[in-house]
N, C-alpha and C positions, 0 to 999 in steps of 0.2 A: 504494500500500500504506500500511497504517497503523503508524506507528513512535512509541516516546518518546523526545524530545528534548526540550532546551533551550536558550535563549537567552540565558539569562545565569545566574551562580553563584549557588547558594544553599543552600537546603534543600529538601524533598521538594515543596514546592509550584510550585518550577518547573518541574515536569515538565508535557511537555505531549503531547497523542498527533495528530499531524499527519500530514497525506497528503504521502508522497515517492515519485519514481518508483520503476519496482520494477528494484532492481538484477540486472546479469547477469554470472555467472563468468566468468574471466578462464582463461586456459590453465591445467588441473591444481586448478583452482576448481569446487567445489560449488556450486547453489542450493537451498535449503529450504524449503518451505513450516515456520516453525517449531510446533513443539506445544510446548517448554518452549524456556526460557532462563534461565542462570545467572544470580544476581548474586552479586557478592564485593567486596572492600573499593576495587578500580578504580572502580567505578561511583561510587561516594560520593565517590570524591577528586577524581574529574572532576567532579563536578555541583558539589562545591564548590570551583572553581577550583586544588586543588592539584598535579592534574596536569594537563597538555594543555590552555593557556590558548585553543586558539581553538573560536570560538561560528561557530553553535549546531555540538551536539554528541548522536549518536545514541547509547546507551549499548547496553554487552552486549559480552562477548567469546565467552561460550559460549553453542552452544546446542544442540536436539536436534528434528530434526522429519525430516520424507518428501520426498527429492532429489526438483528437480522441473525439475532443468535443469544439464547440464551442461556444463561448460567444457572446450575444445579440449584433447584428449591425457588426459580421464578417460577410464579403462577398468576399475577396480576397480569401481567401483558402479553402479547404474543406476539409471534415473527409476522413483520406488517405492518404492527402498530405504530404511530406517529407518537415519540416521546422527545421531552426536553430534561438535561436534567445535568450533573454534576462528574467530572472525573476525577477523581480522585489524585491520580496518576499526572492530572497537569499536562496530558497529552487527548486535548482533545479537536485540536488544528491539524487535521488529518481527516485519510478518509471514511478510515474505522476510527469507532472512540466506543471505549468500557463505562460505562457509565456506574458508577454506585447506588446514586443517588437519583430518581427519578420517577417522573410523573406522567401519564399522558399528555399531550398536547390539546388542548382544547378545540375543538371541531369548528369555531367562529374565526382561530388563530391558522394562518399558512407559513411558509417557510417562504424566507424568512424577518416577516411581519415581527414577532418580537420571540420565538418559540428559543432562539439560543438567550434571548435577553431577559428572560423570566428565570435563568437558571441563577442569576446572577441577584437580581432584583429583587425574586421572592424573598432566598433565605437572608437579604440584606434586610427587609423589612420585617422578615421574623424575627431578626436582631436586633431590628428597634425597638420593638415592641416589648422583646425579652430583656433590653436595657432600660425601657421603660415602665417595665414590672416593678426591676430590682429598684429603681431610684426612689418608686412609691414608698416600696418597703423600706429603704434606708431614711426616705425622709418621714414614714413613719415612725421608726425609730428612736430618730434624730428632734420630733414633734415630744416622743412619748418622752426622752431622757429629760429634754428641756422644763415640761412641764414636772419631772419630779425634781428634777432639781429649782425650780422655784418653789415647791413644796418645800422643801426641805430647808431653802432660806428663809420661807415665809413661820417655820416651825422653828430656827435657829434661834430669828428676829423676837419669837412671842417668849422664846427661852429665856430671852435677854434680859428681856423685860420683866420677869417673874422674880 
């Protein structure tokens, strides 16, 4: 199959499109023929050495294309089916990709309208949400410590005075 990768750090000119063999899912693992693939700011910071120092290096985390093989204990999807969803492996700018993480494609959504860009975007807003949980809680917290500790001054204060 044909993939971009590189060799060494830089800028966009090290990108190269090379033949690798074609990977195959692992238990609970997708394979895709892809029709789109995300990019976002992982891609650039790999390519230029600032995250994940070893070479060479396939890029793409999302992507969206037609299952074309599945891994041991899938039973949600089948060979056919239109998914979007996550690689793990960071090799999904190709033209097989394993996907871990995935969803169908919604039947209103086409390739490639936003189906590699939901892979990205969903679990970005699941994140928000999931950071917007924990700040409830902390500023719950943070609400609950406050008011015992003016308890506890307003109970120092009446000490004082007794």
């Amino acid at each position: 199959m044909k993939a971009v990768r590189f060799s060494q750090f830089g800028g966009p000119e090290v990108l190269e499109i090379v033949d690798l063999p074609d990977p195959h899912p692992g238990p609970g693992q997708v394979r895709i023929a892809v029709r789109a693939a995300g990019v976002n700011p992982s891609d650039w910071k790999k390519r230029e050495g600032l995250m994940d120092q070893e070479l060479p290096q396939t890029l793409g985390y999302e992507a969206a294309g037609v299952v074309d093989e599945l891994g041991e204990g899938v039973a949600d999807v089948a060979v056919g089916d239109r998914v979007f969803g996550l690689s793990e492996a960071g090799a999904a700018q190709a033209e097989l990709a394993v996907l871990s993480y995935y969803a169908p494609i919604p039947s209103s959504l086409g390739f490639p309208e936003g189906d590699a860009r939901l892979g990205f975007v969903a679990p970005t807003s699941l994140e928000s949400k999931q950071r917007r949980d924990r700040l409830q809680v902390v500023l719950h917290a943070v609400m609950h410590l406050s008011n015992c500790r003016l308890l506890v001054e307003h109970e120092s204060i009446q000490l004082t005075k007794v």
